[in-house]
C-alpha positions in Angstrom: 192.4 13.1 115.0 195.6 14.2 117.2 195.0 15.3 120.9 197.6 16.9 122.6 199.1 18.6 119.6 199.1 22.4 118.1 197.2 22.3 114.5 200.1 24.1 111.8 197.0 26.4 110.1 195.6 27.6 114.0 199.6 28.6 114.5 200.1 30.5 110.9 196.9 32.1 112.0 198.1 33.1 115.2 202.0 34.3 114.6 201.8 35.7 111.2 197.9 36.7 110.6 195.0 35.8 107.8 197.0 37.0 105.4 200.0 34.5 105.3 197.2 31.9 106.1 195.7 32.4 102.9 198.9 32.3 101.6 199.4 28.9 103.4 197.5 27.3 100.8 200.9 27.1 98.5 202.9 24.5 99.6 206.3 26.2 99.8 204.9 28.7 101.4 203.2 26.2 104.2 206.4 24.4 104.3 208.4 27.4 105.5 206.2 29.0 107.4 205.9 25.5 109.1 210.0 25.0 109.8 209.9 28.5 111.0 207.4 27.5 113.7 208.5 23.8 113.9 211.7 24.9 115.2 210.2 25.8 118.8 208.7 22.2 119.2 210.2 18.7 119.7 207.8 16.8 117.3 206.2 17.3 114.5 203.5 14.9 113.0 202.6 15.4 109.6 200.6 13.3 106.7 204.0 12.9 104.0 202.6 13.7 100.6 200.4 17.3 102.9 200.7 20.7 101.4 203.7 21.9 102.9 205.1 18.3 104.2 208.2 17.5 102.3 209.2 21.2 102.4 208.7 20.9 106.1 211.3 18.0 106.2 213.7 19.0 103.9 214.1 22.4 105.5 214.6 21.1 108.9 217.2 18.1 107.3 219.1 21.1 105.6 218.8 24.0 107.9 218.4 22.3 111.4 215.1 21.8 112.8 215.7 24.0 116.6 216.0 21.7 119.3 216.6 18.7 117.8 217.1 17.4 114.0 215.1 14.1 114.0 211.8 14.9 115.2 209.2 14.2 112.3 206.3 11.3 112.7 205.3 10.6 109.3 201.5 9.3 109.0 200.2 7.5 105.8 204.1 7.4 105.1 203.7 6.6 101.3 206.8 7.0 99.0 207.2 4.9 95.4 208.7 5.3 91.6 205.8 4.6 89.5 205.6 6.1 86.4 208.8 7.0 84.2 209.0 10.3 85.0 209.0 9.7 88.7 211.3 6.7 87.9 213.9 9.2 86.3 213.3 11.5 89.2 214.2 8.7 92.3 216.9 7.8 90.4 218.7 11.6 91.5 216.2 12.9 93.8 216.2 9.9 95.8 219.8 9.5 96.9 220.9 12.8 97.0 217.8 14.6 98.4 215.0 12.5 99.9 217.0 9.9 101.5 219.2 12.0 103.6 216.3 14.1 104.6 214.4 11.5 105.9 217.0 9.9 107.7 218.4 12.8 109.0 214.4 14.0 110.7 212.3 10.7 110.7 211.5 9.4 114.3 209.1 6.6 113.2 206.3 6.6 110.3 203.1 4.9 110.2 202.3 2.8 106.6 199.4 0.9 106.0 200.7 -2.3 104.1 202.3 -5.5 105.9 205.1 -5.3 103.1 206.0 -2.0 103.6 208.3 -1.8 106.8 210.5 -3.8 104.8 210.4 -2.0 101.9 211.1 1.1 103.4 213.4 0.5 105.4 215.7 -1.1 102.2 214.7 2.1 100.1 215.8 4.2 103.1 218.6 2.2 104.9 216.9 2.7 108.1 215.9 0.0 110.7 212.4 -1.8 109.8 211.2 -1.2 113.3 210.6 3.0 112.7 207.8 1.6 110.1 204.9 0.8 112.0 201.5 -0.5 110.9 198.6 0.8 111.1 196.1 -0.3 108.7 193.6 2.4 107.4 189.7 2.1 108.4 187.7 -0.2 105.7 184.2 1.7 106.7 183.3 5.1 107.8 179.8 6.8 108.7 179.0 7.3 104.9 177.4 3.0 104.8 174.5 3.2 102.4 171.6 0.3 101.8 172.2 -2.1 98.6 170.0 -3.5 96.5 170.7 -7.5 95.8 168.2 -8.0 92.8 168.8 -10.8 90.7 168.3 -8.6 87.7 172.3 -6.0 88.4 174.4 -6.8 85.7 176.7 -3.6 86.4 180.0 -4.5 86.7 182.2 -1.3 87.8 185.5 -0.9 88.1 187.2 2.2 88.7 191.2 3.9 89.9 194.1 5.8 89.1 197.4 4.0 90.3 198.3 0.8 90.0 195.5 -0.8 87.3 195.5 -4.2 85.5 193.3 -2.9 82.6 194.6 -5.5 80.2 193.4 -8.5 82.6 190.0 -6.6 83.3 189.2 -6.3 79.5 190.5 -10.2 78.6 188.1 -11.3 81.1 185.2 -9.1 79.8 185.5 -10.5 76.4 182.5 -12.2 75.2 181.1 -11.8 79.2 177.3 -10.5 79.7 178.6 -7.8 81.8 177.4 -4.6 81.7 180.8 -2.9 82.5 181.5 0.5 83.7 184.9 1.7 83.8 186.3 4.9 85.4 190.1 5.7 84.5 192.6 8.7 85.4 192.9 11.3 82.8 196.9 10.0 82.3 195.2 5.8 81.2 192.5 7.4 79.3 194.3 6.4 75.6 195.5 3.0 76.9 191.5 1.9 78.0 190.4 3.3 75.3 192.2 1.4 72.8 191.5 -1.5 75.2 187.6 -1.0 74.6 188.1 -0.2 70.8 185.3 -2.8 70.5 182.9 -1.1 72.9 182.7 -3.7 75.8 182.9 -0.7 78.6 181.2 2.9 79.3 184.3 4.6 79.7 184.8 7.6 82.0 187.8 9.9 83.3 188.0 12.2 85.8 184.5 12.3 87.5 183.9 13.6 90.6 183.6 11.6 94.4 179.9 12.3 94.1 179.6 10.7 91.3 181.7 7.8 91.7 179.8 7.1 94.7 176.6 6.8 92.6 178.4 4.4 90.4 179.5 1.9 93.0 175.9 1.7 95.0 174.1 0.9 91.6 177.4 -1.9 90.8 176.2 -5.2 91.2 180.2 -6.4 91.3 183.2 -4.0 92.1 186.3 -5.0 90.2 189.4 -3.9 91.5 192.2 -5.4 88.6 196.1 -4.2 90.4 199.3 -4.7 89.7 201.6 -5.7 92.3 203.3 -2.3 93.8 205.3 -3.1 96.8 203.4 0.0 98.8 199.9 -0.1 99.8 197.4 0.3 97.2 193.3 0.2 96.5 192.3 0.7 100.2 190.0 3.3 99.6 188.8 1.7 96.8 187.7 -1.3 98.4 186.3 0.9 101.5 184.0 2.8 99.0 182.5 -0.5 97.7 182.1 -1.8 101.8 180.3 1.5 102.8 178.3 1.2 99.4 177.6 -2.3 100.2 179.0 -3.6 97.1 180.9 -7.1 96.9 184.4 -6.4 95.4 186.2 -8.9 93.3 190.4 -7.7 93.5 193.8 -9.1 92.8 196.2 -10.5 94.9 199.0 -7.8 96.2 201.2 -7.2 98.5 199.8 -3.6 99.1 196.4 -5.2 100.1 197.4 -8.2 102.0 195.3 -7.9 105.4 192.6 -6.4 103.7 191.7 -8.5 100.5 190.9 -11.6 102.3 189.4 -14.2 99.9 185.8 -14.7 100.3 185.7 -12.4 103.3 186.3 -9.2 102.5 186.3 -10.1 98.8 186.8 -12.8 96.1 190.8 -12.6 95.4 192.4 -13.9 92.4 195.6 -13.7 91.1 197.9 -11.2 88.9 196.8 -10.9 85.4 194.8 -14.4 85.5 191.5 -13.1 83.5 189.8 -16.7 83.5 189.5 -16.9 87.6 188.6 -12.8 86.9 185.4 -13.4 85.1 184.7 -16.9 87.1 184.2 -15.1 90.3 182.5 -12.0 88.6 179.9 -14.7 86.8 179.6 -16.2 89.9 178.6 -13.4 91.4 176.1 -11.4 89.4 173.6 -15.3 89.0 173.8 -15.7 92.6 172.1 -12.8 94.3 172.6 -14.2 97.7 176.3 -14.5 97.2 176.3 -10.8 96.4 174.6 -10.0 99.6 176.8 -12.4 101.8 180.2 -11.4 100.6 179.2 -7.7 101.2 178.1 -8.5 104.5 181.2 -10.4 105.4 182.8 -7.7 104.1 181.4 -5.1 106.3 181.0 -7.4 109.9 185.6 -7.6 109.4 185.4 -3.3 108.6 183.7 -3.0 111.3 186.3 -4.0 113.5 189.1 -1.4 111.9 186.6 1.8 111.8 187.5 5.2 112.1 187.4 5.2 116.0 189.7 2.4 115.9 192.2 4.1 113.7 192.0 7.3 115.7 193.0 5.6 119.1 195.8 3.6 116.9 196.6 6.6 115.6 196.9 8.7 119.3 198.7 5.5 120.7 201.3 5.4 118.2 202.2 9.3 117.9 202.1 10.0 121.8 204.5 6.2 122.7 207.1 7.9 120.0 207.1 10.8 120.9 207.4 9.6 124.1 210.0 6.9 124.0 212.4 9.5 121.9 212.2 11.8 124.5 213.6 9.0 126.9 216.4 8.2 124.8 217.5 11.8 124.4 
């Protein structure tokens, strides 16, 4: 989406051969390669969690980036403890590794979530202002046609991070829903016992084609979080616009400025399963309700689409880049 800017791969290709660019594919590898080549240039803008990207910054914190040290625009900036094996990890990794890195390189980062500049810059001790948002695009050219029959019962819900299962099957209980559920590999056991009396189709690990085939035959698309203080369920909810599909989500901090009740989706709170399956009933007898939410849903994407986010995206790099060359 850059202009203006030298792609890594084209540069591996160039300076080293095909070879080494296979070879690219391994993230160390990239990584080096990449502060080899970074060390020529002033900037370098890079998606955080890429092939290559934290080996790219931690090189350059540890063994000096070429003409300057901090030089690194971080896009879709994304960096949290979830799990307890990533909590044991932060708790080392994080101050003695990660932290210095970033501030020792970082010249601003773009995040998605209005409670993230905040965040970050506490986790970090950096100032608030190098956290800028940009909020990702809710549509892209992939919108499909939905059916609003009276007769959709589906009720799908579907994700890997962050998922309220528990609230999603208290508020099935004894519902007329036909509910599909699609889980990561890792919360397979957990739903499963959840389901031990059959209310869901349960499904792990499926592929994009066929999760899109789920949510354009969902009457309702449930998105049941728990509060993170990063960004969370975008995507989700921009599969279930483009599919056309009304979405029915809880109320975090990672979607605030998306999830906006009874426009861009009916938002209830953490773990309250009653106003779950209220707005869920509501929707699948009332037809109309399905197609109007969706609609609403689509008319506020429309105004954050890809274009948009490419331009945000151009603006922001090129005034960084620019204002830290005018303070050097």
């Amino acid at each position: 989406m850059l202009s203006g800017c030298d792609h890594l791969q084209d540069q591996i290709q160039r300076r080293f051969g095909g070879r080494w660019a296979r070879l690219a594919r391994f993230s160390c590898i990239r990584g080096v390669l990449g502060w080899w080549i970074a060390r020529e240039y002033d900037f370098v803008v890079t998606v955080s969690h890429w092939p290559g990207g934290r080996w790219l910054i931690f090189l350059t914190a540890w063994l000096g980036g070429g003409r300057r040290r901090r030089k690194f625009i971080l896009l879709e900036f994304i960096s949290c403890p979830e799990r307890l094996l990533n909590r044991l990890m932060f708790a080392v990794w994080l101050p003695l590794i990660f932290r210095p890195a970033i501030r020792r390189t970082l010249v601003a980062a773009q995040v998605m979530a209005e409670s993230e500049p905040d965040y970050y810059a506490r986790l970090f001790r950096l100032p608030a202002s190098l956290f800028q948002r940009i909020p990702l695009p809710l549509i892209d050219d992939k919108v499909q046609e939905h059916s609003y029959a009276a007769s959709e019962k589906m009720v799908f819900a579907s994700g890997r991070a962050a998922c309220d299962w528990e609230t999603l099957f208290r508020a099935a209980d004894g519902a007329s829903w036909n509910l599909s559920v699609v889980c990561s590999r890792h919360d397979r056991r957990h739903v499963d016992r959840l389901n031990k009396s059959g209310l869901a189709v349960v499904r792990s690990e499926i592929s994009p084609e066929e999760h899109a085939q789920m949510m354009v035959h969902a009457a309702v698309y449930v998105l049941p979080l728990r509060q993170r203080p990063i960004s969370i369920g975008q995507l989700r909810m921009r599969n279930a616009i483009c599919a056309g599909t009304p979405i029915v989500c809880t109320r975090v901090g990672g979607l605030s400025g998306y999830a906006i009740h009874h426009q861009t989706a009916s938002v209830v709170e953490e773990g309250d399963h009653a106003a779950l399956r209220r707005e869920v009933d509501r929707l699948l007898v009332d037809p109309e309700w399905r197609r109007t939410l969706a609609t609403r849903a689509r008319e506020f994407a429309a105004t954050r689409n890809v274009e948009w986010f490419s331009r945000a995206l151009n603006d922001f790099v090129h005034r960084e880049a620019r204002d830290a060359c005018a303070e050097s």
